[in-house]
C-alpha positions in Angstrom: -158.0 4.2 -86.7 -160.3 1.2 -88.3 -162.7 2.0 -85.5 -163.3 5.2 -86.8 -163.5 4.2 -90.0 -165.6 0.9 -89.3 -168.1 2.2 -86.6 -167.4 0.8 -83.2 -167.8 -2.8 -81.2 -169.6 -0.9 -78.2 -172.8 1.6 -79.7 -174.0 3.9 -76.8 -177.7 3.9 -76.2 -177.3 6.0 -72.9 -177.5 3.8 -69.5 -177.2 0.8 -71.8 -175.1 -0.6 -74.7 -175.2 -3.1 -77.4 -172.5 -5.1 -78.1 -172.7 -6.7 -81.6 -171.4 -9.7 -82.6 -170.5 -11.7 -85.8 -174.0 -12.7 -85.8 -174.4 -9.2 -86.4 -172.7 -9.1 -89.5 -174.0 -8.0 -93.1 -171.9 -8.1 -96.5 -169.8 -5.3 -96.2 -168.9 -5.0 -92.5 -165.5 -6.1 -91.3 -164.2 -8.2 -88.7 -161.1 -8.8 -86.9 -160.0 -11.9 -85.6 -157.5 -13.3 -82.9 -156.3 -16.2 -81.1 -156.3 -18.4 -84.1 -154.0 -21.1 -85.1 -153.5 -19.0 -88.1 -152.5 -16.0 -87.5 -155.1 -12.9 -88.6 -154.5 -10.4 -86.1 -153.4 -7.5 -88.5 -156.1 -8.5 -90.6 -159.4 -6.5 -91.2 -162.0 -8.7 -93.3 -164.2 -7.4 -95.4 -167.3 -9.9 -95.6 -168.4 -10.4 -99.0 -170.6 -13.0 -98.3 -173.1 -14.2 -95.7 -174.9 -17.8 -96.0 -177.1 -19.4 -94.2 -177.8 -23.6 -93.3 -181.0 -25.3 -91.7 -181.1 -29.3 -90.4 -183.0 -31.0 -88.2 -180.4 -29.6 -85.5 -181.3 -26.0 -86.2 -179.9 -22.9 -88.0 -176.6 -21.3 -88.3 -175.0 -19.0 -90.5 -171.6 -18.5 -91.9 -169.4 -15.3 -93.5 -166.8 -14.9 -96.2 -164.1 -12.3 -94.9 -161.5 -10.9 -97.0 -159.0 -8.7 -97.8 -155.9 -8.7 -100.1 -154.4 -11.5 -99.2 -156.8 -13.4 -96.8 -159.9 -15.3 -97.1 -161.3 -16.8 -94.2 -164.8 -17.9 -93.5 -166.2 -17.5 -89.6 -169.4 -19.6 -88.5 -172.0 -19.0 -86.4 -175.0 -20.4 -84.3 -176.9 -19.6 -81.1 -178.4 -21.5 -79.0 -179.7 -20.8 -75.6 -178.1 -17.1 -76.1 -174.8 -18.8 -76.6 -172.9 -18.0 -79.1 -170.9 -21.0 -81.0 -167.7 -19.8 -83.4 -165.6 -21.3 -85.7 -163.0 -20.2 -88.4 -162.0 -21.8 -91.4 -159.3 -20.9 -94.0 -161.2 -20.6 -97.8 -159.5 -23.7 -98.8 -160.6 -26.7 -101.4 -162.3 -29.5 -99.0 -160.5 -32.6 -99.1 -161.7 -36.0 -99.7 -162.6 -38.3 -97.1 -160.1 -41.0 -98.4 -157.2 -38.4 -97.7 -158.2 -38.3 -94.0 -158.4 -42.2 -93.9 -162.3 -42.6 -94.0 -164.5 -44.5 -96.4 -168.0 -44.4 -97.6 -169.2 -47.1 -95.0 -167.6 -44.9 -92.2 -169.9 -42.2 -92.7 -172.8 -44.8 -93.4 -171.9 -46.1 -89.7 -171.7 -42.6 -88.6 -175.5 -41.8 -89.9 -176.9 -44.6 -89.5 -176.1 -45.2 -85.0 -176.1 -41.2 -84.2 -174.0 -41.9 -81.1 -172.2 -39.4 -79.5 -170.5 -41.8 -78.3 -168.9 -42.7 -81.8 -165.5 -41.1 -83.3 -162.9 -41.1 -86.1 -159.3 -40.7 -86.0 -157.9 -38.2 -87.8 -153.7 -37.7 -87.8 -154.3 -38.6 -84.5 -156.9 -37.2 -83.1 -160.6 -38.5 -81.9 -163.3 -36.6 -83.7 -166.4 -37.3 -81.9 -170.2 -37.3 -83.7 -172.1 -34.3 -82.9 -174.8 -35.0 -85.5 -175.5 -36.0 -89.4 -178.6 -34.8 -91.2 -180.3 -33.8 -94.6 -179.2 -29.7 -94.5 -180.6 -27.2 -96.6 -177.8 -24.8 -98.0 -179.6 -20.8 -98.7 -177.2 -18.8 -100.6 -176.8 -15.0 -99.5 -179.8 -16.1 -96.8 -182.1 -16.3 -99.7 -183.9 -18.3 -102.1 -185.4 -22.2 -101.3 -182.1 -23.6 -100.6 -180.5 -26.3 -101.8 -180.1 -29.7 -99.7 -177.1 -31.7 -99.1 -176.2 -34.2 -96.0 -174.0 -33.0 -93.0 -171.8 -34.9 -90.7 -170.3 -32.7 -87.9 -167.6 -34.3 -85.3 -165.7 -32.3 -83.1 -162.3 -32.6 -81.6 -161.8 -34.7 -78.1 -160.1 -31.7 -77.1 -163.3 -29.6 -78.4 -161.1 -27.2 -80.2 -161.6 -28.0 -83.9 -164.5 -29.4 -85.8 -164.5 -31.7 -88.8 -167.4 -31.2 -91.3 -167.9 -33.9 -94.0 -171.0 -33.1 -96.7 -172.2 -34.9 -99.4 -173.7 -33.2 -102.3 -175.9 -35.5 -104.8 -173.6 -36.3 -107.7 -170.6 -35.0 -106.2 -167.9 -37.3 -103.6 -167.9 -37.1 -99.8 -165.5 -33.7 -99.0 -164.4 -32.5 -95.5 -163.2 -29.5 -94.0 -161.4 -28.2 -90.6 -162.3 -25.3 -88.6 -161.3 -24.2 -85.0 -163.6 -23.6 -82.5 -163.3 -19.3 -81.5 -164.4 -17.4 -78.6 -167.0 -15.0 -80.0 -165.0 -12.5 -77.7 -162.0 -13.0 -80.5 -164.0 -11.6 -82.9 -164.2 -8.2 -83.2 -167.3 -6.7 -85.7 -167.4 -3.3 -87.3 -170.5 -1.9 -88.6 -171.0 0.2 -92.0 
């Protein structure tokens, strides 16, 4: 029925089709999602919002999906044609101290950019993908607004951990997990 009333995944183009993705995605298309931790597969997301990030690292995007009692944000980059994918709940960020990591820690972090480096976290290794000055566009738009970015991933490379540090404001983190794009399922308007 939402297919119907969404447009579909699949748009003929005779011999060939395109299949769009998330990175598809404008503010007021909806997505499905499976295969999460959390469970959203009865939801269909409405995306209010689409942002996009630049570093030294390159260019990725993210989207705000809702409906009436979910809120979940889905990132996105490409790279090579792949497509990376993560989902997030729309949840405060936590401080740094909470996870058991200090100031110096993300200092460290910046200042040997090793892959090789990683934080525990509840148990888990969380291994350093990168840290740079990011600039933060709003709705894709505007001159952006710069911050600093750590980004570890999981040993297990199923969940990221994302620490930022905004001037004036404390270190925050956030959780996501790592998504097949193939879980995602994007309807057009």
């Amino acid at each position: 029925m939402f297919s119907s009333l969404f447009g579909r995944k699949n748009k003929p183009t005779g011999e060939t089709s395109t299949i769009e993705t998330i990175k598809d995605a404008s503010v007021g298309d909806v997505f499905t999602i499976s295969n999460l931790s959390i469970s959203y597969e009865d939801a269909y997301l409405v995306i209010e919002e689409i942002n996009q990030y630049q570093s030294a690292v390159g260019k990725w995007h993210e989207a705000l999906g809702v409906d009436t009692k979910n809120r979940l944000w889905v990132s996105w980059s490409q790279d090579s044609g792949t497509i990376y994918t993560t989902a997030c709940k729309d949840e405060r960020p936590v401080g740094i101290g909470s996870i058991g990591l200090t100031d110096e820690d993300m200092i460290r972090l910046d200042e040997e950019h090793s892959v090789d480096n990683y934080v525990t976290v509840d148990g888990t290794n969380y291994y350093y993908r990168f840290s740079s000055e990011t600039n933060f566009f709003k709705g894709c738009r505007g001159a952006g607004e710069g911050f600093y970015l750590w980004d570890l991933v999981s040993e297990d490379d199923t969940r990221v951990l994302t620490i930022d540090k905004w001037e004036g404001l404390p270190f925050q983190a956030r959780f996501s997990e790592v998504v097949s794009p193939d879980d995602i399922t994007l309807y057009k308007q």
